[in-house]
N, C-alpha and C positions, 0 to 999 in steps of 0.2 A: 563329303567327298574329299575335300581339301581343310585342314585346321592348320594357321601358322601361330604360335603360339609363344609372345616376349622372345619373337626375333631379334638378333642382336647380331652383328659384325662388325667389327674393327682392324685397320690397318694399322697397325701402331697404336700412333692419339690418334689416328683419323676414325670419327663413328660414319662408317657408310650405313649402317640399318641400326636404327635406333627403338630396339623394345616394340616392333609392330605386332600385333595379333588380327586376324582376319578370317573370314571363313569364306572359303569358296564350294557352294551349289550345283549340286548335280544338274544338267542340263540348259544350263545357262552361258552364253560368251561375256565375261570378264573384261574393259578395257584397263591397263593399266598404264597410268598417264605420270609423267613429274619431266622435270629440267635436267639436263643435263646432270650428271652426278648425284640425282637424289637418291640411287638408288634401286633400279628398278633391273636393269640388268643383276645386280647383285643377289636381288631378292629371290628372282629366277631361275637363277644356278645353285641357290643352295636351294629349293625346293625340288628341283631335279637332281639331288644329288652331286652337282659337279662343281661345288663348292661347301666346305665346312664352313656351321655358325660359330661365333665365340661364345651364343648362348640362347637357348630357346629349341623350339622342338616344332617340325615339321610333320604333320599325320597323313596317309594318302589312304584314304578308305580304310582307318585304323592303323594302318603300319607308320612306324617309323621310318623316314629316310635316312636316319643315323643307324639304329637297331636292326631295322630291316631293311639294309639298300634295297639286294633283289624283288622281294616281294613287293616292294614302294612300288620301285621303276616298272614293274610290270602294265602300272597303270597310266604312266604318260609316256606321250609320244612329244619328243622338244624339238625345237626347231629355232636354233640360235641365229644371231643378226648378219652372221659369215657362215650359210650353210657348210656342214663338213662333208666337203662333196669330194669326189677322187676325181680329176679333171680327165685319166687317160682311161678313166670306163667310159662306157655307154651306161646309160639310165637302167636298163634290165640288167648288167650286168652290176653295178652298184646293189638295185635293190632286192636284188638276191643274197649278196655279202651281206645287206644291213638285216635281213629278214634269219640268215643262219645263225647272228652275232647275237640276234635275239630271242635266238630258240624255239622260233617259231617250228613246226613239225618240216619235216623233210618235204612228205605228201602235197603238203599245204601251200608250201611256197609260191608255187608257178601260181596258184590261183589266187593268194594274199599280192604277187608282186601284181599279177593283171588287171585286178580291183581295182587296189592305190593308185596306175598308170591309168585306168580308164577314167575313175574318180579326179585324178588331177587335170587331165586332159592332155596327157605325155606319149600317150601309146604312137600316137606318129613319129615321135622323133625316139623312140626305144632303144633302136640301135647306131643312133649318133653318138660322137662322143661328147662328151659331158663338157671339153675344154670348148667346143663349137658352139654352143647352145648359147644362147641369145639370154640375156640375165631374169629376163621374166621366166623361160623356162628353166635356168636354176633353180629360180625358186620352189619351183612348181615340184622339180625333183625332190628339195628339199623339203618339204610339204609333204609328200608321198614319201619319204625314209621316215617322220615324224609318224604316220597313221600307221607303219606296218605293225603284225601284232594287236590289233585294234586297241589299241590302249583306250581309258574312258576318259582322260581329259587329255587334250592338245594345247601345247604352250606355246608360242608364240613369237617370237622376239623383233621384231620391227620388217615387217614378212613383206614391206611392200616400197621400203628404202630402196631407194636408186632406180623404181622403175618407173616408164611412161607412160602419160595417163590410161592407154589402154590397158597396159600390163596391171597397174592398178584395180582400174574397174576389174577383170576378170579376177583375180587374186582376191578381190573383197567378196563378188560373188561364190569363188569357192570357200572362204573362211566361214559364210553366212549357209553356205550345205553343211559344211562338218557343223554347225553346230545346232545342226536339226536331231542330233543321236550321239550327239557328246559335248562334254563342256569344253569351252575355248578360253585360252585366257591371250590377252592381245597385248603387246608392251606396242604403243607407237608415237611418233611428235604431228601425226596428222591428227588434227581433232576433229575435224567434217566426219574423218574414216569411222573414228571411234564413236562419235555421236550419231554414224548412219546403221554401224552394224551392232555394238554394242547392249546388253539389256541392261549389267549394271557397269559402274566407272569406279576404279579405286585410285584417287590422288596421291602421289606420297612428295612430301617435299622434305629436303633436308632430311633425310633419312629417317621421316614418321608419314605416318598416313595423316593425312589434313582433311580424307574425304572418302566417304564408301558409301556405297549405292545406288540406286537409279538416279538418271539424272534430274528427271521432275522433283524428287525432294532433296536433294542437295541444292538444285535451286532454291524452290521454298524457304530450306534452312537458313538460306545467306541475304534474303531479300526482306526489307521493312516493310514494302506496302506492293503490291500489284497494282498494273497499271493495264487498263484494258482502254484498248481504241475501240469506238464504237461509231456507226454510221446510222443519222437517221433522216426520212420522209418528211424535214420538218426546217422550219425558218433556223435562225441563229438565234434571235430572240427567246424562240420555242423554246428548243434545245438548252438556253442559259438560263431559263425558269425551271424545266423541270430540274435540272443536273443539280441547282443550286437548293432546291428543297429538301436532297437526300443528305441525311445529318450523318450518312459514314462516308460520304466523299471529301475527302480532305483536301486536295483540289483537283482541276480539271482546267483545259485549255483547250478552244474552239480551234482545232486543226485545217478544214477547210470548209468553202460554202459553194454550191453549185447548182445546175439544175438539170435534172434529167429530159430525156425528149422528149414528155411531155410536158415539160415547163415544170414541176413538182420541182422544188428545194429541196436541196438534200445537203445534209450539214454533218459535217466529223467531228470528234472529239478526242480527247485524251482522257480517262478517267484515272484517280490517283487513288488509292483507297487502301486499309490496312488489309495484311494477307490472312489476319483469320476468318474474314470474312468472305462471303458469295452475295458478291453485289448481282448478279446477273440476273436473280429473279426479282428484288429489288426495282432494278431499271426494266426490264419487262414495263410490271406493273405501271409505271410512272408513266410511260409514254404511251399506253393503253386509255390511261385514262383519260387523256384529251385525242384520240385518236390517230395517233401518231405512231408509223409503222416502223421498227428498227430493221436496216437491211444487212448489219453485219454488226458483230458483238465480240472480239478475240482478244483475250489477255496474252501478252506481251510475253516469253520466256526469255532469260538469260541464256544467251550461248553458250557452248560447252568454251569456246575461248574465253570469254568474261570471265568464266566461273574460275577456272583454271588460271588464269592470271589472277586473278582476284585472292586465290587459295595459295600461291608460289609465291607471289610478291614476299621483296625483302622484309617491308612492313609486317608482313603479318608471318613469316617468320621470327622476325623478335618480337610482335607480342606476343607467340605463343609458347617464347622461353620465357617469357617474365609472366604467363599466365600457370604453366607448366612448376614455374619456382614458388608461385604463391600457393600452388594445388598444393605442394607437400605438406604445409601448414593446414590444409582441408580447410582453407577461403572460398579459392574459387576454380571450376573445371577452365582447360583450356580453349574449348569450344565458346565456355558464355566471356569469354572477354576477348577472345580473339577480334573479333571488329566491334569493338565498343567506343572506335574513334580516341582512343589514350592515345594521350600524345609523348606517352613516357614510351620511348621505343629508341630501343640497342639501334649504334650508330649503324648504318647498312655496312658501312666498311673493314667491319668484325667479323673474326671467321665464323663460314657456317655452319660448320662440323663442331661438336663437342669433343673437350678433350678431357683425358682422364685427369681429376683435384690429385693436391697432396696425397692425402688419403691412399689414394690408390696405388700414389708412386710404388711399393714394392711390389704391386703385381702385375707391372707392365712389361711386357717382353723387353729379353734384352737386343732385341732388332728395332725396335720400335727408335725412331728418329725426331731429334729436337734440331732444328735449323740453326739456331741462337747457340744452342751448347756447341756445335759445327763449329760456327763461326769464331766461337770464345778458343774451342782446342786449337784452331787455325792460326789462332792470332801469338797464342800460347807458344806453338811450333814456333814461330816464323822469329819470333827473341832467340831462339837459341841458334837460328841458322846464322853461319859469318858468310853475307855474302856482298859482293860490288852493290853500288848504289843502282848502277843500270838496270840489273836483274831483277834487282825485290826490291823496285820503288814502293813505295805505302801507295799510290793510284793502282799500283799491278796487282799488289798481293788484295786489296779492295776487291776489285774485281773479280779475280779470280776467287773469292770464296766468296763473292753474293753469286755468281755462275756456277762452280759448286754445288754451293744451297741450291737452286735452281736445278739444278740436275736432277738432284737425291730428290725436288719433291715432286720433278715431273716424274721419278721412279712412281713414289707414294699415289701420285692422283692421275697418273695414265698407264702406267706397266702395270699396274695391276686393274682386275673389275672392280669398280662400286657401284 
């Protein structure tokens, strides 16, 4: 459906998408997860065409979105995180415009716009204007411009910001209809959202993917041992005999002890044990055999928040440049050293973008901005100006070009997407 292929975008030095490749599945909803600035808007908008890569190649059912805008774009429907909505339509009025602009048939329209409005659940408020409408039903508009055209994948861009919680619920419910007969891909900072509607989850941190697919084995992946609580019909004694004779439990901790109404003991535990194993059938047996009934048995899942911080932390952004640096040598992948507990890890207080080596200097734009060189030309100027002491104290001119700097790179890291 979807190939993104040694993605790459840069602002200057700034690397906002750093070499990702990924494939997105037909008929599947996508969550795409990271931090502020990893990237994920970025990644977005050059997949839907509405931004160029500096290098890499986007396929949409075969087509290129570089080679082949038109034919790409036939197959998604976007829906960015400020719907582009015209506030002094009405909803049929808009989705009519949006429905000609896409070349949908003449014929076709009234009955593509009435679908989209009854599918989103808009058809009542159709002829309101669009500036009136209550933010949940923006979206909802937005949503329904995103489906005209039937495109096969829906993209998504944080489709459930700024509303409340019913606006939510209802919004997650229609995201989880369109992805009954199309793929969805979901960029959002709720992780309940992602972890309820979602089938697989793509991490990106610092401008690389740290994570792709279902959440049960991305957990897996990142976890030493499973931990399963278990409840059983049996004394504490009991219970610390058998636990204590299974030689893959590596440990375990009596949680609680009680007794049910009919006076029967009933004892909890924690069990600790490595993940390539199925202890389950294991403790069966074990409490069978003195006849001992277990009345609950559930291994423990990692949150999609643990996982997700655990995958974004500073930490494991710098081990995975210094895992990343020793890969080039073909040592070691970034995956098997990323949490190997090294304690050799880039200060957090380094930036976290990559910036282009020597090497590259001559083929770096010449828009591209260095802070330091700013301040050096600044200081350069400021020798040959003859001016009073009051005007250009050394405190003022200071200031003034760390304020400067500060300008130009909220230009670099908020005027523009990453």
């Amino acid at each position: 459906m979807i190939e993104v292929k040694n993605l790459t975008k840069k602002y200057g030095n700034i690397l906002a998408v750093d070499n990702i490749s990924f494939t997105i599945e037909k008929g599947k909803i996508y969550g795409l997860l990271g931090p502020n600035g990893a990237g994920k808007t970025t990644t977005m908008n050059i997949i839907t065409g509405c931004l160029a890569a500096t290098s890499g190649e986007v396929l949409i059912n075969g087509h290129s979105i570089i080679d082949e805008p038109v034919e790409a774009k036939k197959y998604i429907g976007y829906l960015p995180e400020q719907p582009p909505l015209y506030a002094d339509m009405t909803p049929a009025e808009y989705l009519y415009f949006v429905a000609e602009a896409k070349s949908v048939r003449a014929d076709d329209i009234p009955r593509a716009v009435e679908e989209v409005m009854e599918e989103t659940g808009i058809t009542d408020v159709a002829d309101r204007l669009i500036k009136n409408l209550s933010k949940g039903y923006r979206q909802r508009v937005g949503i329904a411009q995103a489906m005209l055209g039937t495109p096969e994948v829906i993209i998504l861009d944080e489709p459930t910001v700024g509303l409340d919680p019913q606006q939510i619920i209802e919004i997650r419910e229609l995201i989880k209809s369109l992805g009954r007969d199309r793929t969805v891909i979901l960029s959002s900072h709720i992780l309940p959202e992602v972890s309820a509607i979602c089938d697989d989850i793509i991490i990106i941190s610092h401008g690389k993917i740290v994570a792709n697919g279902p959440m049960r084995e991305i957990s897996s992946s990142l976890k030493s041992e499973t931990i399963m609580d278990i409840s059983v019909k049996a004394t504490e004694d009991e219970v610390t005999s058998v636990l204590s004779s299974i030689s893959d439990i590596t440990r375990f901790e009596i949680t609680d002890t009680s007794t049910d109404v009919a006076g029967v003991s009933v004892t909890s535990a924690k069990v600790h044990y490595p993940t390539d194993i199925d202890l389950r059938e294991i403790v069966t047996f074990a409490f069978s055999d003195i006849r001992r009934a277990i009345i609950s048995m559930t291994a423990e899942e990692s949150s999609l928040e643990e996982i997700f911080l655990q995958l974004t932390s500073d930490k494991a952004a710098a081990l995975d440049e210094i895992a990343d640096s020793d890969n080039e040598d073909g040592e070691i992948s970034s995956h098997e050293k990323l949490f190997d507990g090294s304690s050799d890890v880039k200060d957090s207080s380094e930036s976290s973008f990559a910036t282009n080596s020597a090497d590259d200097a001559d083929d770096e734009s010449i828009y591209s901005y260095n802070p330091e060189d700013y301040l050096a030309t600044q200081e350069k100027l400021a020798d040959y100006v003859d001016a009073d002491e009051d005007s250009f104290g050394s405190d003022n001119n200071n200031s003034d070009s760390v304020n400067a700097g500060d300008d130009i790179n909220d230009d670099n890291a908020h005027g523009k997407e990453i």
